[in-house]
N, C-alpha and C positions, 0 to 999 in steps of 0.2 A: 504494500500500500504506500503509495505517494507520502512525502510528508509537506505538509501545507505549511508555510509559514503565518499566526498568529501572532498576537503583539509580545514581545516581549517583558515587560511588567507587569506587576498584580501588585493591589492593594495586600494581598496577604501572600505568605507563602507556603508551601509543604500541607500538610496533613490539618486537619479540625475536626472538634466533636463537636457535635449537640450539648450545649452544661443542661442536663435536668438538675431539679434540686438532687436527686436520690446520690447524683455523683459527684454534688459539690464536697463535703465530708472527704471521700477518699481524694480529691484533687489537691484539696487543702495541703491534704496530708504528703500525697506523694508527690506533687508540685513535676509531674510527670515532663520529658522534654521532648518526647517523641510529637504529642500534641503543640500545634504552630500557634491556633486560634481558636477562638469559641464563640458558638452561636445560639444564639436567643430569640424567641418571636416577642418582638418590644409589646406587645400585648398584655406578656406575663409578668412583667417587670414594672412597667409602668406607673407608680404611684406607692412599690412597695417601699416600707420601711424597715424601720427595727434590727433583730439578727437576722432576717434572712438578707436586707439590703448591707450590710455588713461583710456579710461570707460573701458575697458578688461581688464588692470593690476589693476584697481580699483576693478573690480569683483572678480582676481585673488588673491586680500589680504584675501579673505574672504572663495575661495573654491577651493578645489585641483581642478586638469583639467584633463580629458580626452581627446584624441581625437579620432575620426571615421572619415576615409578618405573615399575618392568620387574616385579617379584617379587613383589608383597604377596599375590597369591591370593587376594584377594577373596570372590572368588566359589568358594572351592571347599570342601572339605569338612574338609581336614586342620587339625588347629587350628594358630593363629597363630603365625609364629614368632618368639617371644618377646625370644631373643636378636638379632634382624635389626631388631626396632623397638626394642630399645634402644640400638643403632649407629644406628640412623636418627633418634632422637630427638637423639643426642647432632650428629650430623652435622647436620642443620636448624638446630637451635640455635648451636653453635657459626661455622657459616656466615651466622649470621641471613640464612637460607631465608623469604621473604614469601609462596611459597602453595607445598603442596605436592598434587602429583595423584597418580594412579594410574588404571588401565582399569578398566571396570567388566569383568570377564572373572574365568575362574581358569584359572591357568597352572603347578599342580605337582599330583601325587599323591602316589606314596611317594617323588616328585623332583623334581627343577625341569624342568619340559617342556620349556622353552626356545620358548613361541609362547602366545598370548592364544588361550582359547579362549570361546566364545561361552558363555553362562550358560541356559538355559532359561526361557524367558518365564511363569511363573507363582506365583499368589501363593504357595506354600511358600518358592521361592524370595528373594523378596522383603523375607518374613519375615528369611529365613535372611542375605543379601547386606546387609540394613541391618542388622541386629544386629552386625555384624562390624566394618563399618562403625563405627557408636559406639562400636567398641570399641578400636578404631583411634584414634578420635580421643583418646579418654579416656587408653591411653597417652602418645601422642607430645604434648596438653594444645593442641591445635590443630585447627581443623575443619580439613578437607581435602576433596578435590574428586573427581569421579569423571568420568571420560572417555567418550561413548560409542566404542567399537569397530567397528572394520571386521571384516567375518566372510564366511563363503563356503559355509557351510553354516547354515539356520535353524534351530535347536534348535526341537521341537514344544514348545508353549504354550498358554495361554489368553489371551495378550493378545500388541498388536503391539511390536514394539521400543520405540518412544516412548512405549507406556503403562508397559511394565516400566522402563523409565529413570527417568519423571516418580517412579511410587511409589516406588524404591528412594531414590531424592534425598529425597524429600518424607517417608519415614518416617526414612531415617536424619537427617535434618537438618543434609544438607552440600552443600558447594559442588558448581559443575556446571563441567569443563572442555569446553567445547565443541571439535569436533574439524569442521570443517568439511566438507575431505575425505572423512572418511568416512564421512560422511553419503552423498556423490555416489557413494564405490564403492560402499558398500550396497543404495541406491538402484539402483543399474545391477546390482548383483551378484541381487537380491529381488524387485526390477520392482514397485517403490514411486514416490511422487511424492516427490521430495528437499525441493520446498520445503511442500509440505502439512506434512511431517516438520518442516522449518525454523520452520514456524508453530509447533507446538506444545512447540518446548522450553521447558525450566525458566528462563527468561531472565532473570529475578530473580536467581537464583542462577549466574550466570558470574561465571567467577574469570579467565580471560583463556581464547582460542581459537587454536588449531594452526590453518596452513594448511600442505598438501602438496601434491608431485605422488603419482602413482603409475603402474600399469603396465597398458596396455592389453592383455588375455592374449587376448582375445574381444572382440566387439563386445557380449556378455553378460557379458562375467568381467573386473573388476578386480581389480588384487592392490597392496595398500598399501603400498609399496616407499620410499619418503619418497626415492626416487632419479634422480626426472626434475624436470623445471621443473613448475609451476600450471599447471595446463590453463587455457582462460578459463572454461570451463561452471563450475569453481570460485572463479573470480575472480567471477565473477557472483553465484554463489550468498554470499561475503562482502560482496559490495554489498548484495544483498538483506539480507542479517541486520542490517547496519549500518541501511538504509533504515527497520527495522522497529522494531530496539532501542536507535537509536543506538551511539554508537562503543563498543567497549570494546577492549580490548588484545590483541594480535595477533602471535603468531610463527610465523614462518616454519620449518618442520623439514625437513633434508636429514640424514640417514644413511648414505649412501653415495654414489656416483660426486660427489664432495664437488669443486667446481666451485673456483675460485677468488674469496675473498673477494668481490672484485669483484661477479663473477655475480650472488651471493645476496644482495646489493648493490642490484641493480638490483630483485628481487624485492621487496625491503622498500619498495626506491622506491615500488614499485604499490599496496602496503599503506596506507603513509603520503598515498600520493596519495587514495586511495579513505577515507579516514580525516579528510584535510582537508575533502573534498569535503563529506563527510555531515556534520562540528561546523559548515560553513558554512551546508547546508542544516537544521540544527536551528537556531542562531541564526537565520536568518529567521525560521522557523518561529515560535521567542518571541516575535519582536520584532514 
């Protein structure tokens, strides 16, 4: 496979976990170095105090911060909430946050749904999803990145997922959070080719890339649960990305059945392995 050249810099670098609370404790403790960054949905943070806001600036001596949001609604119709981006602007800032994402999805109506829902493939939309987008950035005075999503039902369209991703990036003029996984549950969920898809993302534009497990429901149906270990057909498909765009920065997301430090430990291991491997195979490559 060809190797493409992509930007050379990143806001972060190497390996990142997801901080849940359950593994701040052991972070604390073993102030681990394998992990580069850490990521948070400013959602869950936002307004906390006392000791749990304590252990998080303790954490924060130690590792820059990303965040990935849960709420912005994007993608949906209600207008923006005004007051929620100016808690979020003040939270990024005052945390100095180095990238911050969101789904490319919308996820409230007259409420907060509580689940990412898939956007409609066509150019109204498009129109509609980057407009908000710049508008987004213009508040918080930061580009920001947008994710693709794992989904389970195709919203009808005029184009395929990877064409609606490409345009909505490419007109609103921001960053691209690549999500590895879910590419593969897509993929399996839609009965697409995952790396045909891998070939045509925005690669210019990543800002760092999620890997997950998730849950086999069907030998047709995956469901993105970020609750098991990396399958390897996903370890693969992050060899392949690295193979094509070179390295860029990489975390690891677990949300639930929340293993011991350790575990997720050995996971990063595989990252950083697959990570060394591919800056060795580009230096030759130079040289």
């Amino acid at each position: 496979m060809p190797k493409q050249a992509t930007k050379t810099s990143y806001a972060v670098t190497g390996t990142g976990l997801g901080l849940k609370q359950e593994l701040i404790p052991e972070i604390l403790e073993q102030h681990p170095d394998d992990i580069a960054f850490v990521e948070v949905a400013p959602e869950n943070w936002i307004g906390v105090g006392g000791a749990r806001r304590r252990d998080f600036e303790r954490v924060l001596e130690h590792y820059p911060l990303v965040c990935h949001g849960l709420s912005l609604n994007i993608g949906g119709t209600a207008p923006l909430d005004s007051d929620f981006l100016d808690d979020l602007r003040r939270f990024l800032d005052d945390n100095q946050v180095l990238v911050y994402t969101e789904h490319l999805s919308w996820c409230g109506d007259s409420g907060q749904l509580y689940d990412l829902m898939p956007i409609p493939f066509t150019e109204e939309a498009v129109h509609h999803v980057a407009a908000r987008i710049r508008q987004v950035q213009d508040i918080l005075g930061r580009r920001i990145g947008m994710e693709n999503v794992s989904t389970y039902a195709m919203p009808a369209g005029e184009m395929s997922e990877i064409e609606f991703l490409n345009a909505v990036i490419e007109e609103a003029d921001c960053g691209f959070h690549l999500d590895i996984n879910n590419i593969f549950v897509n993929a399996v969920n839609h009965g697409f080719d995952p790396y045909d898809y891998l070939a045509r993302i925005p690669a210019e534009r990543i800002l760092y890339a999620h890997v997950a497990g998730h849950y086999e429901a069907a030998p047709d149906l995956r469901i993105d649960t970020h609750g098991e270990d990396v399958i390897p057909e996903v370890w693969s498909m992050l060899d392949a990305a690295y193979e094509r765009y070179g390295v860029f920065p990489t975390l690891l997301e677990r949300d639930f059945n929340i293993p011991p430090l350790d575990a997720l430990r050995a996971e990063i291991a595989q990252i950083l392995e697959a990570q060394r491997r591919h800056a060795e195979a580009c230096d030759e490559h130079v040289a």
